[in-house]
N, C-alpha and C positions, 0 to 999 in steps of 0.2 A: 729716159736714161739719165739724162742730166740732174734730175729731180732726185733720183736712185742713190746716185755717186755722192748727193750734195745732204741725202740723211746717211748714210755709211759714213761720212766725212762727222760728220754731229755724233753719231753711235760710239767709231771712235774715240773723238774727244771726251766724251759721258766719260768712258772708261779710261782712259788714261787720267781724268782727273779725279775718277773712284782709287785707281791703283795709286797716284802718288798724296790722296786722303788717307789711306791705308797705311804707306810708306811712313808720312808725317806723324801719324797716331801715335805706331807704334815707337816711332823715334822718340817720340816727345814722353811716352811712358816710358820708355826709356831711362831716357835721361833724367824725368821727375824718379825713377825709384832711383837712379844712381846719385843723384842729389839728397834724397831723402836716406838713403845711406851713405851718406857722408863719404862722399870717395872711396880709396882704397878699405879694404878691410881692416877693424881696429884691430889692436891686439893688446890683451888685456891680461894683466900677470895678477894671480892672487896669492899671497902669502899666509898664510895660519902659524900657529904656534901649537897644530896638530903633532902627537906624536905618534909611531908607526901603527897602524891598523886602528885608528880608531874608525869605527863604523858613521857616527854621528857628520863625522868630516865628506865621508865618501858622499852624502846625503846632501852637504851643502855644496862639494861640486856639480853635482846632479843637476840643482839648480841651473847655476853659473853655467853649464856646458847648454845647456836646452835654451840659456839667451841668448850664449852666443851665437847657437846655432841658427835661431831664429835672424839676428842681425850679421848673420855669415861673418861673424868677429873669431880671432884667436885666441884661444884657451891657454892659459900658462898657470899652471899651477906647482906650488913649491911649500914646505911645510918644516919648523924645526923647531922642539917644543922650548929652548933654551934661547931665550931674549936676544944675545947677544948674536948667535947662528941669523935666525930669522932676519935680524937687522941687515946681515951683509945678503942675503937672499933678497932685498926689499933692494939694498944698493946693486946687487947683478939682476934685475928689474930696470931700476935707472940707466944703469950704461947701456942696455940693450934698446934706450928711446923707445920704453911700451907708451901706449896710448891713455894707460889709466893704469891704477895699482889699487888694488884689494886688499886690505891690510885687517890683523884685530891687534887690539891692545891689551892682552894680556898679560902683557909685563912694559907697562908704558914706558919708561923710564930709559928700558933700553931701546925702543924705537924711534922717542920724538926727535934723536938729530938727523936719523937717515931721513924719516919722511918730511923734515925742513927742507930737504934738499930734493928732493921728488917734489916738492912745491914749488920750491926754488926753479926749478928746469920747466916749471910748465906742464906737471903730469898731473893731472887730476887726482885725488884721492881720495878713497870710500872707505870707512871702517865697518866691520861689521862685529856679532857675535860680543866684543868686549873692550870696554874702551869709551863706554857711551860719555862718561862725564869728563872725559879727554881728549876725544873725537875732534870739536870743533875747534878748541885750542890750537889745537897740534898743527891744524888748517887742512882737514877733511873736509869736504863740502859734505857728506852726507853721512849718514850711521844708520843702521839696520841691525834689528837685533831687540834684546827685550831688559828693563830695568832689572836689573840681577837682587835688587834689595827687592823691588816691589812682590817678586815672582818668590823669593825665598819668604815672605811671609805669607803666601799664598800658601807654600809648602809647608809651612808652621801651621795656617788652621787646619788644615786639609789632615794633616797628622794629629792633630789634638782631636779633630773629628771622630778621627777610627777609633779613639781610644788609648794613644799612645801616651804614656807618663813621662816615661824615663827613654832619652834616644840618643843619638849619633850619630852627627853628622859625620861622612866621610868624606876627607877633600883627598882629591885625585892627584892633585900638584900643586905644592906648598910656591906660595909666592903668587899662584894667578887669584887677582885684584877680585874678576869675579866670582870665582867659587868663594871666596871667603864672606864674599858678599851677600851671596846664597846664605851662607850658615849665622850670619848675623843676620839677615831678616828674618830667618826660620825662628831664631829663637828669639824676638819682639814680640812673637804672636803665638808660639807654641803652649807655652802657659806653664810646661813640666821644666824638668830638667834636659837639658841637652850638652853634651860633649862633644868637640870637634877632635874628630881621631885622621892624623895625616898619614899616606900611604903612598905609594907609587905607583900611579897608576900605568903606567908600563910596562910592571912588573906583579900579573897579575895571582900568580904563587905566592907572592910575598902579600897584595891585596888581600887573598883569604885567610892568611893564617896572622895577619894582624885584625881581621873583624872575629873572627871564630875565639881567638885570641880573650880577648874584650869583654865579648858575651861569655866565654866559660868563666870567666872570672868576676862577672857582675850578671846573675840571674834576673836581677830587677830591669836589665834594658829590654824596654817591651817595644824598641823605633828601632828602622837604620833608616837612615836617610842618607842616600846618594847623590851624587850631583852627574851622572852619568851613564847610559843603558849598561853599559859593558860591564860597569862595577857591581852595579843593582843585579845581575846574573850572577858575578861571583858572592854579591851579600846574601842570595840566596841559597848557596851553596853552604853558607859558613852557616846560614842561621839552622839546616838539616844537621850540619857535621855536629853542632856545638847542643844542638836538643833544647836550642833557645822558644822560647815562645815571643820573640820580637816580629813589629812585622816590617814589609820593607815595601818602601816606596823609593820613587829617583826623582830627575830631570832627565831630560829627554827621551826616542823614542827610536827603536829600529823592530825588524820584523821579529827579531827572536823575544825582543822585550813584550811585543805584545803578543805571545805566546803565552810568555809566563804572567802576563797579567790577565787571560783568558782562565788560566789553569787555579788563580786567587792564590800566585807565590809573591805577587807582586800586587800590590794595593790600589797605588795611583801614578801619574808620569806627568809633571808640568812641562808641556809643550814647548819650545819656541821655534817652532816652524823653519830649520834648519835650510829646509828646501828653498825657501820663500827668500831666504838671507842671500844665499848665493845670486839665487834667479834676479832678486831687484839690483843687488850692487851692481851686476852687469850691466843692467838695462839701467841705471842711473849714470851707470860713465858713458853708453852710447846716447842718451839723452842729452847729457851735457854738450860730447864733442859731436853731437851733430846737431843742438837746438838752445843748446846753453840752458838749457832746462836742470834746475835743481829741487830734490824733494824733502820734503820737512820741515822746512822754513829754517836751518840752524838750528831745530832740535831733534833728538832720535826718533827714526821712524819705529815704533814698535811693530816684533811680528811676535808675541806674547806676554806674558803668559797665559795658559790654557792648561786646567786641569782635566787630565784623562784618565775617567777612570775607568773598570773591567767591561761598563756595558756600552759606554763608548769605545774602547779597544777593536768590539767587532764591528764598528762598524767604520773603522780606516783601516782596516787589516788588509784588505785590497791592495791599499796604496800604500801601507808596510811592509806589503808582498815581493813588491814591483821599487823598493827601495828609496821612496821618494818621502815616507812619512817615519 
């Protein structure tokens, strides 16, 4: 009996030191993931110089929302295509103590005092999409996004490729640094003639009938080159209405654009992985403030260029389906 009492006494113990092994584990995994996410949940504001319904933008929240998600961080997104708006967007960011700010420099000039002062306070900051040779200056740690000269000469052979002579660049928004930077490398490497035609891209009625415009009045443009899905849909309206034989190609890519580039209304699309730009600047600011980890060494990380063209089209149409390419 004694013997009995005295392994029940041992079986016991066994188990209660299984149960608080058990206990410890999971405490201690615990607390390694709530370490390894850095305490409370970040909250992370991004700012664009997106103007209303641009599709390309919706693309790079996409991103951004799927890291957050993943690092159970806060989403703050806010967008206003005029320098001076977005700046005070960037300062109601500041006052509200976010953890990190998302910013592009599309009209640098009017940004670099607000984000001196988002440095100033301690808030990390990531530029993404434009801004790369102002980025680090300004005192971003990071940039994401694709050489806007390199990528516009890319679209200059890519166009002299198909056979294009005589073309036209169209810039979406007179004064952003990168589109125009698009149309000057385009035309380093095009070889033909090219014209920079400016329009409003906000205003996408008045878009077509300044390209159809163009072409009815110069039979010899045999290019449109876009710097935008949205636009390249309206270039291909004008170039039906106008009875032009031009062809048209863009930058970047959403699901209707690779539509029209299955159907050969649309040539080619230089990439910059829109998705990719969101997704890492998140995961670079929770990097930072949870490991002090910075990527690129101080210089931009590229997430293009990439030319795509009809027979590539089908085979991201999946995931231009599903909004993310």
């Amino acid at each position: 009996m004694k013997r009995t009492r005295s392994m029940a006494l041992v079986a016991l113990g066994a188990a209660a030191s299984l149960a608080l092994g058990a206990c410890s584990e999971s405490g201690g995994k615990k607390a390694e993931e709530k370490a390894t996410a850095g305490g409370p949940p970040l909250t992370i504001a991004m700012i664009t110089h997106s103007g209303p319904g641009d599709a390309f933008w919706d693309i790079v929240q996409k991103g951004a929302q799927a890291a957050a998600a993943k690092h159970n961080a806060k989403f703050l997104y806010s967008a206003d295509p005029d320098g001076g708006k977005q700046a005070q967007l960037v300062q109601s960011a500041i006052d509200k103590k976010v953890d990190g700010i998302i910013v592009t420099f599309a009209k640098p000039d009017a940004l670099r005092d607000v984000v001196a002062r988002a440095v100033a306070a301690r808030i990390p900051v990531v530029s993404i999409n434009s801004g790369a040779d102002v980025s680090a200056r300004y005192g971003a740690i990071a940039h994401f996004g694709q050489d806007e000269t390199i990528a516009g000469e890319a679209a200059g052979r890519e166009l002299a490729r198909i056979g294009a002579k005589k073309a036209l660049c169209v810039i979406h928004e007179q004064g952003n640094v990168g589109l125009e930077d698009r149309c000057a490398g385009a035309k380093k490497t095009f070889g033909g003639q090219m014209q920079d035609l400016f329009v409003q891209g906000t205003n996408m009625p008045q878009v077509k009938s300044s390209i159809t415009a163009k072409l009815q009045a110069d039979d010899g443009i045999d290019g449109v080159l876009t710097l935008n899905a949205a636009v390249a849909a309206t270039a291909v309206d004008s170039v039906k209405e106008s009875g032009s034989p031009a062809k048209v190609a863009t930058f970047d890519l959403n699901k209707d654009l690779v539509g029209l580039m299955k159907a050969g209304s649309v040539q080619f699309a230089v990439d910059q992985q829109p998705y990719l730009q969101g997704y890492e600047a998140v995961d670079q600011v929770w990097l930072y403030r949870t490991n002090g980890n910075v990527l690129g060494g101080g210089r931009p990380v590229l997430t293009g260029p990439a030319i795509v063209t009809r027979d590539a089209a089908a085979r991201i149409e999946a995931y231009a389906d599903r909004g993310t390419r």
